[in-house]
C-alpha positions as a Markdown table, in Angstrom:
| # | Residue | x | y | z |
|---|---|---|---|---|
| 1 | Unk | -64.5 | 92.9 | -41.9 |
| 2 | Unk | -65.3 | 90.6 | -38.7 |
| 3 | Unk | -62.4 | 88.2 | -39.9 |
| 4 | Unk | -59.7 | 91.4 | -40.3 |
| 5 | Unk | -60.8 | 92.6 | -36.9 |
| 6 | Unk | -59.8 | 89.2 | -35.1 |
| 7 | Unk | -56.2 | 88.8 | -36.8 |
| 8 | Unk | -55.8 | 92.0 | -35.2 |
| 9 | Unk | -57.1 | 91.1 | -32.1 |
| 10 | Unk | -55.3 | 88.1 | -32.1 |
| 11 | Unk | -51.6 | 89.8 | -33.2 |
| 12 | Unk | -52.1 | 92.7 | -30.5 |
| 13 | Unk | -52.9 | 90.0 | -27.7 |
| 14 | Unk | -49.6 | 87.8 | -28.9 |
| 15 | Unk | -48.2 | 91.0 | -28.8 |
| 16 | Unk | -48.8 | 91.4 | -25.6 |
| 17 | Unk | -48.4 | 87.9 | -24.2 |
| 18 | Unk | -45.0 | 88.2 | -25.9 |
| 19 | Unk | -44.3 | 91.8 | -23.8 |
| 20 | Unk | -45.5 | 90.5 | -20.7 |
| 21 | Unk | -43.0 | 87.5 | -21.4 |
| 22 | Unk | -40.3 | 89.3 | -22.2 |
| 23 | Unk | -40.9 | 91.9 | -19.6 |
| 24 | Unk | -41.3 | 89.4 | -16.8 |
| 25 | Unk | -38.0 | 87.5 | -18.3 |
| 26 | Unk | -36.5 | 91.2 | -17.7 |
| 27 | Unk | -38.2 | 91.8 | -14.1 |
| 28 | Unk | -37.0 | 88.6 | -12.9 |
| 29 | Unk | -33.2 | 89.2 | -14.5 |
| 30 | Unk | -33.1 | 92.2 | -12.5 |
| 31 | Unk | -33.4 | 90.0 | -9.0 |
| 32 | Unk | -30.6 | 87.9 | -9.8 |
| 33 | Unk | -27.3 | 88.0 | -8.4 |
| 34 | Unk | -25.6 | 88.6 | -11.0 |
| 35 | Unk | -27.5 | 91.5 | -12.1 |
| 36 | Unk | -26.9 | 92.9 | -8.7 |
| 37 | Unk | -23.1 | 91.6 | -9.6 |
| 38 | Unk | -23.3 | 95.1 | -12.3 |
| 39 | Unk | -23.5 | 97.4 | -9.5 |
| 40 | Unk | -22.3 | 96.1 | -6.3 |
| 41 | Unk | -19.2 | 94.2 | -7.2 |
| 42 | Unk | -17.6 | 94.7 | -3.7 |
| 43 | Unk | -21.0 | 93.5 | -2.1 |
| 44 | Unk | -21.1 | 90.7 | -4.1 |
| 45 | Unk | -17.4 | 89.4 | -3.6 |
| 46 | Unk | -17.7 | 89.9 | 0.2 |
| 47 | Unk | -21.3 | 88.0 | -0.1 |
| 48 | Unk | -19.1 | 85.0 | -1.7 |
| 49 | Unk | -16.1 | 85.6 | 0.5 |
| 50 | Unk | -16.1 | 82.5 | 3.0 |
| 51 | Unk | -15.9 | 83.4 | 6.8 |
| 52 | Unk | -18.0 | 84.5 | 10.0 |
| 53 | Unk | -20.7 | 87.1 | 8.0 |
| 54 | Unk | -23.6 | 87.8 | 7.8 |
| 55 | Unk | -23.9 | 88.0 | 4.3 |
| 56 | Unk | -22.1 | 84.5 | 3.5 |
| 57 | Unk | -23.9 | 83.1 | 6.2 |
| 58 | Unk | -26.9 | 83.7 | 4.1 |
| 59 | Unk | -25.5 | 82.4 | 0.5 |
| 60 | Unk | -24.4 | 78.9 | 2.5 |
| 61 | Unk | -28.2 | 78.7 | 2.6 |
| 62 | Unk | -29.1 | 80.0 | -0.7 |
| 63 | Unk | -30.4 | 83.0 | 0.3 |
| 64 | Unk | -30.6 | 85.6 | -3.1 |
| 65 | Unk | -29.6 | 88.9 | -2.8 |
| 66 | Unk | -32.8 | 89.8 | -3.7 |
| 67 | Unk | -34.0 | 87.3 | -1.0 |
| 68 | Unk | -32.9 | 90.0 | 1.7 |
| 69 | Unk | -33.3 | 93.2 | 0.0 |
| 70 | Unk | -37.2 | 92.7 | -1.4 |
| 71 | Unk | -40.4 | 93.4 | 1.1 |
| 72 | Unk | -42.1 | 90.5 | 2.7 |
| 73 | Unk | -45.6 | 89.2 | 0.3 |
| 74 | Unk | -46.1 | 89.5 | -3.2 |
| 75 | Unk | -46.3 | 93.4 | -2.6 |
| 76 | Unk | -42.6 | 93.2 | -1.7 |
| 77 | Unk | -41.6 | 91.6 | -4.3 |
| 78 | Unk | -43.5 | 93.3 | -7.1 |
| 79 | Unk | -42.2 | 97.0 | -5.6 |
| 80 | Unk | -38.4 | 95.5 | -5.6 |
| 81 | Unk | -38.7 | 94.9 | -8.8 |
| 82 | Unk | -40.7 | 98.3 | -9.8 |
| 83 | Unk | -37.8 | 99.9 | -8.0 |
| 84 | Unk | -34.9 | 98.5 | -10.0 |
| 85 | Unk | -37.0 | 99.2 | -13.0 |
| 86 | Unk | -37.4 | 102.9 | -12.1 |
| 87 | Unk | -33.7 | 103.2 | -11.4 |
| 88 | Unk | -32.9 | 101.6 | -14.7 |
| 89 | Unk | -34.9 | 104.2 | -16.1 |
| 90 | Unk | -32.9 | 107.2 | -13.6 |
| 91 | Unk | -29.7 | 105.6 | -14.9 |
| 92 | Unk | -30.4 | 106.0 | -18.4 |
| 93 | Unk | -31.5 | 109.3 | -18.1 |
| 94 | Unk | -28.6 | 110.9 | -15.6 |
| 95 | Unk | -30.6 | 111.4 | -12.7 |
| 96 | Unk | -31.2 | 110.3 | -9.3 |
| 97 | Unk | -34.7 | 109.2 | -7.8 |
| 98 | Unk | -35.5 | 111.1 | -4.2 |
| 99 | Unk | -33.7 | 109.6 | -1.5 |
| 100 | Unk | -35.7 | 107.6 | 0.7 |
| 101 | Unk | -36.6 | 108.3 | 4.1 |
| 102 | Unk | -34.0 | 106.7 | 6.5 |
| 103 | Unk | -36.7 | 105.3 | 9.2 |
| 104 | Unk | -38.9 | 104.1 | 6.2 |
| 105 | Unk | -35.5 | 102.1 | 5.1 |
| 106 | Unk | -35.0 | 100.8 | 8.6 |
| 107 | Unk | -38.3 | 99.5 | 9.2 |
| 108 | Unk | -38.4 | 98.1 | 5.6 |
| 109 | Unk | -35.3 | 96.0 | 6.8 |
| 110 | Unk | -36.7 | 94.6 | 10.0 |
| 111 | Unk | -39.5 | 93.5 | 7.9 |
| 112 | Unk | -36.9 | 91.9 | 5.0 |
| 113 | Unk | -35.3 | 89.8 | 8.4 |
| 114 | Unk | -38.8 | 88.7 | 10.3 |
| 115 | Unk | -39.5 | 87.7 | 6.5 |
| 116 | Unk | -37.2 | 84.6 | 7.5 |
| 117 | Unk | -37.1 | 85.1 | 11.3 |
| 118 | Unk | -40.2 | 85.6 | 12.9 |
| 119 | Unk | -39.1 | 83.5 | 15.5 |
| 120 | Unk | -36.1 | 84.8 | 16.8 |
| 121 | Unk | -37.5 | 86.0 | 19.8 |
| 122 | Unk | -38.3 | 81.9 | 20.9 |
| 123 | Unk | -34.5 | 81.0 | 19.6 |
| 124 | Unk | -33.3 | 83.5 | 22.2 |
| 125 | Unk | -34.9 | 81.9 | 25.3 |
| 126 | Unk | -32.2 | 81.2 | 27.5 |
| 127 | Unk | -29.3 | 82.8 | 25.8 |
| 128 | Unk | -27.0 | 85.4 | 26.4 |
| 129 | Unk | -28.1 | 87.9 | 23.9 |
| 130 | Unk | -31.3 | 89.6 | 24.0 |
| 131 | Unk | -34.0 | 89.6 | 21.2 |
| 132 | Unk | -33.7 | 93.4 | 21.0 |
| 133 | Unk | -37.7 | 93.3 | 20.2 |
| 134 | Unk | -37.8 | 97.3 | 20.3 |
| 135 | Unk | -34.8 | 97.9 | 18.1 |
| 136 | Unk | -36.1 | 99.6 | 14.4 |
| 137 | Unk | -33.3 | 98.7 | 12.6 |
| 138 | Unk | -31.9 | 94.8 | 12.8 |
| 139 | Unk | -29.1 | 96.4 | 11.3 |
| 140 | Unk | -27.9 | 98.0 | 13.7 |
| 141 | Unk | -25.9 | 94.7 | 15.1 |
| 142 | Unk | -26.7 | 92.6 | 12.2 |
| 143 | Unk | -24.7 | 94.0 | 9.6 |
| 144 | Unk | -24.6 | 92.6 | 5.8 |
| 145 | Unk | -21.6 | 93.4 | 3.8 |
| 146 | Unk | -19.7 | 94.7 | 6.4 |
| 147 | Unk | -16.7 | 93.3 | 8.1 |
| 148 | Unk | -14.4 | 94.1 | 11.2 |
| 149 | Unk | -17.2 | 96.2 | 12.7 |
| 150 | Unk | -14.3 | 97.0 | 15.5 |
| 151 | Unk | -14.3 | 96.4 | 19.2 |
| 152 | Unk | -15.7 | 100.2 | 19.5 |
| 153 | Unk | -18.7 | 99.4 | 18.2 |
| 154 | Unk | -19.4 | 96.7 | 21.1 |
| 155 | Unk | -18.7 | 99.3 | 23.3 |
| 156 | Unk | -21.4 | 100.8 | 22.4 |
| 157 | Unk | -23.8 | 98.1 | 24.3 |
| 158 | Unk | -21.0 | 97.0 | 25.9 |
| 159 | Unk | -19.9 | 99.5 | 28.0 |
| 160 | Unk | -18.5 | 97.8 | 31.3 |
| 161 | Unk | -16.8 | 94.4 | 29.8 |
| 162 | Unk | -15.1 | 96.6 | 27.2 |
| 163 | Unk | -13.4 | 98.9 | 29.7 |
| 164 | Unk | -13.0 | 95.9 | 32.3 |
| 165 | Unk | -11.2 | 94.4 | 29.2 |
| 166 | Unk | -8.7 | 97.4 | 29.0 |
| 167 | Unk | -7.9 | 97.9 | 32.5 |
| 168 | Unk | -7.9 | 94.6 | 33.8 |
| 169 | Unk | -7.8 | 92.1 | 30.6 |
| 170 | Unk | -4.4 | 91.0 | 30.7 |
| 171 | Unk | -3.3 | 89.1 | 27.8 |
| 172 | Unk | -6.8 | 88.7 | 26.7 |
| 173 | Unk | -7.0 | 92.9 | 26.3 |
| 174 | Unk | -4.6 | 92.4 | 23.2 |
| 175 | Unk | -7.4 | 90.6 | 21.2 |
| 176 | Unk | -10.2 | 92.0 | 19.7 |
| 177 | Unk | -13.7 | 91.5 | 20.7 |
| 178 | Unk | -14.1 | 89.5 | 17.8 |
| 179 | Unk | -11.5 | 86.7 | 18.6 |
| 180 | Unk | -13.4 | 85.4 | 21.5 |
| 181 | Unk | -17.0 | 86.2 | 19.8 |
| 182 | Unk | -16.7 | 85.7 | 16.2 |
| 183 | Unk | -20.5 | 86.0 | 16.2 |
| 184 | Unk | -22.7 | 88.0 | 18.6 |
| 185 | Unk | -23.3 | 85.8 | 21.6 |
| 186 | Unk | -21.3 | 83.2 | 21.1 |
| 187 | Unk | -19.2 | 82.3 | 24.1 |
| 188 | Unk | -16.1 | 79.9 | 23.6 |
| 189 | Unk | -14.9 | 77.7 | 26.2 |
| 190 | Unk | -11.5 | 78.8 | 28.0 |
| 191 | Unk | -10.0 | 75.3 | 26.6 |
| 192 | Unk | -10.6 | 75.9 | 23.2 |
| 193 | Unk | -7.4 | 78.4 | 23.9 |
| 194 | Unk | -5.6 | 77.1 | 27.5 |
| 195 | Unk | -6.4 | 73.9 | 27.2 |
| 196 | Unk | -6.9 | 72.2 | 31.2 |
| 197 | Unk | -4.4 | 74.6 | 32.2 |
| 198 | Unk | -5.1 | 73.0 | 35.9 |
| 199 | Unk | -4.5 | 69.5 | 35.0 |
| 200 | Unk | -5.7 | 66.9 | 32.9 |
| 201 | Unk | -8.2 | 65.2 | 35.5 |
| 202 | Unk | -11.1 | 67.1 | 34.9 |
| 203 | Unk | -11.5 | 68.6 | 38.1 |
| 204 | Unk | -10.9 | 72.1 | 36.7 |
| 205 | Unk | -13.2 | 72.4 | 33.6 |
| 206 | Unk | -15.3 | 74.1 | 34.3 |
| 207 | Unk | -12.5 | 77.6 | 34.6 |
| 208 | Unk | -15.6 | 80.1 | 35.6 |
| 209 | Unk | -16.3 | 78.3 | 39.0 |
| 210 | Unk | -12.7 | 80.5 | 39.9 |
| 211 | Unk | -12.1 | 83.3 | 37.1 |
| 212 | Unk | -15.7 | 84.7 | 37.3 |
| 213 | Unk | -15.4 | 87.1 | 34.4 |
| 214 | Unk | -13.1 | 86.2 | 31.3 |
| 215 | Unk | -12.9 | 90.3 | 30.6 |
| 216 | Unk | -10.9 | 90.3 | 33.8 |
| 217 | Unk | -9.2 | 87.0 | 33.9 |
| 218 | Unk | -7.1 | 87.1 | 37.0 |
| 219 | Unk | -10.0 | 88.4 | 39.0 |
| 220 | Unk | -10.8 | 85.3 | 41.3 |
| 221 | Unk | -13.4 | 84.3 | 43.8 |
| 222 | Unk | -12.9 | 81.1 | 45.8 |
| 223 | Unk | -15.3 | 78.5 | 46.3 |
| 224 | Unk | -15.7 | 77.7 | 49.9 |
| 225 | Unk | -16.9 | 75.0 | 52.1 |
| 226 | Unk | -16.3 | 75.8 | 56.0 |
| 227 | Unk | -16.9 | 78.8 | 57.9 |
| 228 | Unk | -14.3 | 81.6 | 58.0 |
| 229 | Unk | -15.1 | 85.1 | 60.0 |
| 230 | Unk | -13.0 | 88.1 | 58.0 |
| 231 | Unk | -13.6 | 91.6 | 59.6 |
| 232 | Unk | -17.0 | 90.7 | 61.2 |
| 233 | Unk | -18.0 | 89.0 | 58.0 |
| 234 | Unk | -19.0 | 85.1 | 57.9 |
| 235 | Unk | -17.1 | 83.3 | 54.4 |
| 236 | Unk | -17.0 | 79.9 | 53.7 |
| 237 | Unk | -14.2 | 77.8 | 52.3 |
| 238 | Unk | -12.7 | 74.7 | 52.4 |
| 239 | Unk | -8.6 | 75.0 | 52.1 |
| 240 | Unk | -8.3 | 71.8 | 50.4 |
| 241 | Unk | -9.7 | 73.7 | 47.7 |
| 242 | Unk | -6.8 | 76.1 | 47.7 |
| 243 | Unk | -4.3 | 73.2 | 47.9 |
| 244 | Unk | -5.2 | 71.9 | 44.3 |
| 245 | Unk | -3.6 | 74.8 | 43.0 |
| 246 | Unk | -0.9 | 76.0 | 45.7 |
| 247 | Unk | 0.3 | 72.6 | 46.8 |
| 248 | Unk | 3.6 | 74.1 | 47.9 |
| 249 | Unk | 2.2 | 76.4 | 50.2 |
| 250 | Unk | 0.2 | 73.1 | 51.7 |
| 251 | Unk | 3.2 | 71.2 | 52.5 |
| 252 | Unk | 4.9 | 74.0 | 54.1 |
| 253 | Unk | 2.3 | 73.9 | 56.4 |
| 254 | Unk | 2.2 | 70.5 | 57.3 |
| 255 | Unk | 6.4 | 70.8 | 57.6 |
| 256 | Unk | 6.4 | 73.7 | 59.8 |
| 257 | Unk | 2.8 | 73.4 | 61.6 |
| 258 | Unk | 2.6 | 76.9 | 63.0 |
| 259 | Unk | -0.7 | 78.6 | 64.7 |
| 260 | Unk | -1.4 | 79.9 | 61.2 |
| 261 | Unk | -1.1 | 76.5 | 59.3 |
| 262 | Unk | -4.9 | 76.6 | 61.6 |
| 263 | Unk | -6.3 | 79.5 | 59.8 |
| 264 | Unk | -8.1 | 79.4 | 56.8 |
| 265 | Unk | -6.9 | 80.8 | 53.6 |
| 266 | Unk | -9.2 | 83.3 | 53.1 |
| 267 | Unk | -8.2 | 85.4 | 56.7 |
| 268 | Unk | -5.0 | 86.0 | 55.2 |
| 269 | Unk | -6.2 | 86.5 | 51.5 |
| 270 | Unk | -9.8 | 87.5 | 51.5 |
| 271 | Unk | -9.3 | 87.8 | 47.5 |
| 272 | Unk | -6.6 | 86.1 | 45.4 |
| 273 | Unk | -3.9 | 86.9 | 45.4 |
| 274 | Unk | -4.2 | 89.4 | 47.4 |
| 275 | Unk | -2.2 | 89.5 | 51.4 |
| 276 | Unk | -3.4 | 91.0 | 54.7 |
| 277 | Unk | -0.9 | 93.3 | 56.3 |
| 278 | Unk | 0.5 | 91.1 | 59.6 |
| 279 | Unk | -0.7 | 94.9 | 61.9 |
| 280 | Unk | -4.4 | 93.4 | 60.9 |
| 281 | Unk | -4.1 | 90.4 | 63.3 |
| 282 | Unk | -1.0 | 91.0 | 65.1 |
| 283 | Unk | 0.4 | 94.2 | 67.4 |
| 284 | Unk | 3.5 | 96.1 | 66.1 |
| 285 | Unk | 6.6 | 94.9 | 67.8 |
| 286 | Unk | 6.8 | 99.0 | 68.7 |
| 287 | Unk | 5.1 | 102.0 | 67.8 |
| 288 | Unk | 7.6 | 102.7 | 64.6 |
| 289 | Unk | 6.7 | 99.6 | 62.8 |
| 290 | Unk | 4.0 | 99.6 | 60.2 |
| 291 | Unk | 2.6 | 96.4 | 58.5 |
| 292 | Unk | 5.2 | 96.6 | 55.6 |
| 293 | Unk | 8.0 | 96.2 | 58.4 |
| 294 | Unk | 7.1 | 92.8 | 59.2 |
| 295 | Unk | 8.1 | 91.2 | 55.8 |
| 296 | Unk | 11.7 | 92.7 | 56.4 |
| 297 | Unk | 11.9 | 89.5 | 59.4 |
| 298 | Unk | 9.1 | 87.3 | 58.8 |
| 299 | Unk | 10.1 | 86.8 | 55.0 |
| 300 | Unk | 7.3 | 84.0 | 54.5 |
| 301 | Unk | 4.0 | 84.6 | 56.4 |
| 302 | Unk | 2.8 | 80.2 | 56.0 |
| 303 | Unk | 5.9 | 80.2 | 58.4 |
| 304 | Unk | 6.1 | 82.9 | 60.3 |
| 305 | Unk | 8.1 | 81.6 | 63.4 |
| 306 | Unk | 11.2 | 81.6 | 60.9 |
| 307 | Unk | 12.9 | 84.7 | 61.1 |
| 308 | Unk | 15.2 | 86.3 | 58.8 |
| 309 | Unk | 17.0 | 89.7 | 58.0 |
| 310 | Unk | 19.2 | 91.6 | 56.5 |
| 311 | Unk | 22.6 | 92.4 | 58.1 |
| 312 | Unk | 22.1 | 96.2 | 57.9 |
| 313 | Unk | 18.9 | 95.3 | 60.5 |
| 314 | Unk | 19.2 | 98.3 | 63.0 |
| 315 | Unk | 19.7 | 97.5 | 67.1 |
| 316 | Unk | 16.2 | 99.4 | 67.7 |
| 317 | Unk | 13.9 | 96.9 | 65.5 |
| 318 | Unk | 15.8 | 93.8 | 67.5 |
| 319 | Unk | 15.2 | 95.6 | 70.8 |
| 320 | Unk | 11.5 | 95.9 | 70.3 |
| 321 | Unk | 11.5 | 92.3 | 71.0 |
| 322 | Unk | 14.4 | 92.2 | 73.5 |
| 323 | Unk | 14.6 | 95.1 | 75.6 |
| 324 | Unk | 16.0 | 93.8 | 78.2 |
| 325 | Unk | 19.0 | 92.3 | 76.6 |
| 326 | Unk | 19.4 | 95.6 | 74.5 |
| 327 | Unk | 18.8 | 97.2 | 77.6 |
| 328 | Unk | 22.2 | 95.3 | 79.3 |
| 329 | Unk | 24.0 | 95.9 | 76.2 |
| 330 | Unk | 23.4 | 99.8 | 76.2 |
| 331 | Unk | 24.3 | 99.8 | 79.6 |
| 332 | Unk | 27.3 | 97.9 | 79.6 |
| 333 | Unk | 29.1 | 100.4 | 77.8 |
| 334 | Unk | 31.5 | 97.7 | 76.4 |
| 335 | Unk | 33.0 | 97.1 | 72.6 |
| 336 | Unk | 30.0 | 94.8 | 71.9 |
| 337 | Unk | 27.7 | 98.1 | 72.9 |
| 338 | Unk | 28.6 | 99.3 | 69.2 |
| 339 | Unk | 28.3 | 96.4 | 67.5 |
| 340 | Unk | 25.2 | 95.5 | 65.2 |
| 341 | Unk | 22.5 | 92.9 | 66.9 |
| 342 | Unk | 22.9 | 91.4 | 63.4 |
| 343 | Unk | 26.7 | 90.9 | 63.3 |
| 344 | Unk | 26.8 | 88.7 | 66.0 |
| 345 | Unk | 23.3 | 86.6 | 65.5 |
| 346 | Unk | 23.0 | 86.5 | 61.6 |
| 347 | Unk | 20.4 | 84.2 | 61.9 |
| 348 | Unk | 17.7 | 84.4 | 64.5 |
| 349 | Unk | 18.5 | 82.7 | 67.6 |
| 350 | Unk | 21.8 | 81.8 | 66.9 |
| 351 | Unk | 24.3 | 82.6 | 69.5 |
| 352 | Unk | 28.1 | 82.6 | 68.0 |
| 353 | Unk | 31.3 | 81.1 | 69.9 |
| 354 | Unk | 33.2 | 84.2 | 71.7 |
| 355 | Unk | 36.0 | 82.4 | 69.9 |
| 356 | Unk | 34.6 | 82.7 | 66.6 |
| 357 | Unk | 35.7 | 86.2 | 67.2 |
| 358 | Unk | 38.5 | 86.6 | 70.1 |
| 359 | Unk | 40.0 | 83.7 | 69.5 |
| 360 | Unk | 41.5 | 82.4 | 72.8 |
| 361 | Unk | 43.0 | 85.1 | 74.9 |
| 362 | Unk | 43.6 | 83.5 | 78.5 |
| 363 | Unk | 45.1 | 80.6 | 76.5 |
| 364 | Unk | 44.1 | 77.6 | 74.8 |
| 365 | Unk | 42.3 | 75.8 | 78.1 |
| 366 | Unk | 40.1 | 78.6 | 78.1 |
| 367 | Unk | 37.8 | 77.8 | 75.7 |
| 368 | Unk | 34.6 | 77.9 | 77.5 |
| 369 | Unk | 34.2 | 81.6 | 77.9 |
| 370 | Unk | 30.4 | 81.8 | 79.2 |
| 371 | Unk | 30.3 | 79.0 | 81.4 |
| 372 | Unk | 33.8 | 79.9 | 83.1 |
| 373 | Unk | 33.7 | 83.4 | 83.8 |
| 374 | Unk | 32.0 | 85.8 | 81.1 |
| 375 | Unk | 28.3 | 85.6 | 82.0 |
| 376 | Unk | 26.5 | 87.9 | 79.7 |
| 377 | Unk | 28.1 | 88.7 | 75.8 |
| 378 | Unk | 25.7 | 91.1 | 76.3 |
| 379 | Unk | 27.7 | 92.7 | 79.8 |
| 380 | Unk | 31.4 | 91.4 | 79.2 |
| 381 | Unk | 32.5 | 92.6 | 82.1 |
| 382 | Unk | 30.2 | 90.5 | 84.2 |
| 383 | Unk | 32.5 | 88.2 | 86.0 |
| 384 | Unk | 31.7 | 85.1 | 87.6 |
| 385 | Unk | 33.1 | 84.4 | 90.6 |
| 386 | Unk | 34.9 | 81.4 | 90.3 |
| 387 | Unk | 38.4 | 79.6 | 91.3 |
| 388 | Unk | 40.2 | 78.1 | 88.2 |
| 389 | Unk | 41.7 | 74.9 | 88.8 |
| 390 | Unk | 45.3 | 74.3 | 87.8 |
């Protein structure tokens, strides 16, 4: 009896040994990919798809699925597996298990990351991006399986670049957030793109020492060396600086050296690109004339002495710089009275031959109109008194 009782001691406990086996051989099949494979087919493509995820990132270092989706500790592990078991069973029979809380999920998947990543608060020292230590959910930026989150979902931190982007972006506004930061944090260098758009000499590498913010690329600040005084305000700049980039503008002031080849940039552009209307420094030439005006004669303010305009340039703009001799001409009454300032001088300061027009009337010794009798063009009829010799 004592010898029946231990075969069936010993068959029930190979029985058993054998179950547990088997049943462990099933429990760990259930946390391999390609049992997950059964169910998550998309997952598991996008999980093997190569490119900037989260989810490859992870297989590159042979991370499991179940490597992220199990608890930290033995406990984890063991209720992973308890859970695909009891959703075997739900399967089989046609249900559904309750749904589980949402914040229990979230916190269960901070806890899955900090499995791995306990430290991530020291890798962030010093970085751009912040550890986020009082975020629930890592998931909220960290997503697994997704891809092309879209540049409205930065907005949602990112507030202020992402409209700066759109209103003031330029070129760059036509790419997605993602172009620039294919991961979260990561900032490229403007020469992986522009190359040394500035040169080749290295001077310029360093592109955010002028474009302070690459959201809004053609905003500039200057870096400055001397003192400059801008509407009470102290700057400092050195124009050499300005020179590396505008050496055209340079040599036109050291061809033409007027008082504002003295001045510093920066009192005529406090901003880049950006120009000070002449009315700022200078008076009007009359009380009609607003800072726009001045262009229409002083067509390049590095030289300003060098005046040009138009032909249709009315007698009134020339004569709030020469009254008098508008003064003359209005009262002179003569032909030349109705004639355009312009017509006569097409180019400032130029004063025509009368026979450029009249040709010569008192004959052809009579050349010298001004100096023999006709003082003024201005007041024809302004003789000198003079004896002709013949």
């Amino acid at each position: 009896m004592a010898v029946k009782k231990l075969i069936v001691i010993v068959i029930m406990g190979m029985f058993i040994l054998i179950s547990l086996a088997v049943g462990n051989i099933g429990l760990n099949w259930v946390t391999e990919n390609d049992f997950c494979k059964i169910c998550h087919g998309t997952e598991y493509e996008l999980y093997n798809d190569p490119g900037v995820s989260l989810d490859y990132a992870h297989k590159t270092q042979g991370v499991s699925c179940s490597g992220c989706h199990e608890g930290p500790s033995a406990s984890g592990e063991l209720k992973f597996k308890y859970d695909i078991g009891l959703m075997l069973v739900y399967d089989i029979l046609g249900s559904q298990p309750a749904p589980v809380p949402e914040d229990e999920v979230n916190i269960e998947n901070k806890e899955r990351c900090l499995k791995c990543h306990s430290d991530f608060k020291e890798i962030m020292v010093g970085r751009v991006v912040n550890p986020h230590e009082n975020v629930v959910s890592c998931a909220v930026c960290h997503t697994g399986h997704e891809r092309g989150v879209g540049d409205e979902a930065c907005s949602e931190c990112h507030a202020t670049p992402y409209n700066m982007l759109n209103t003031e972006g330029g070129k760059h506004s036509k790419k997605g957030c993602d172009f620039c930061h294919p991961q979260h944090g990561y900032i490229p260098m403007c020469q992986t793109c522009h190359g040394m758009f500035h040169g080749t000499s290295g001077e310029f590498e360093q592109c955010s020492r002028c474009h302070i913010n690459s959201h809004s690329p053609r905003t500039i600040e200057f870096e400055f060396s001397a003192s400059a005084t801008l509407n009470n305000k102290t700057f400092v700049e050195d124009k050499n600086v300005c020179a590396k980039c505008h050496s055209d503008q340079q040599t036109t002031f050291e061809v033409n050296p007027t008082k504002h080849a003295k001045l510093e940039c920066i009192m005529c552009h406090p901003t880049h690109g950006e120009k000070q209307q002449c009315t700022n420094c200078h008076e009007p030439h009359d009380a009609t004339m607003t800072g726009g005006d001045c262009s229409n004669c002083h067509t390049n303010g590095h030289v300003p002495t060098r005046v040009t305009y138009p032909p249709t340039t009315s007698n009134e703009l020339c004569a709030s710089c020469h009254g008098a001799v508008s003064k003359t001409l209005t009262d002179s009454n003569t032909k030349h009275t109705g004639l355009a300032c312009a017509s006569c001088h097409p180019t400032h300061g130029q004063i025509p031959t009368c026979v450029s027009c009249h040709k010569t009337p008192h004959g052809p010794a009579l050349t010298d109109c001004g100096i023999s009798c006709h003082i003024s063009a201005h007041d024809v009829w302004k003789v000198k008194d003079t004896k002709l010799k013949g």
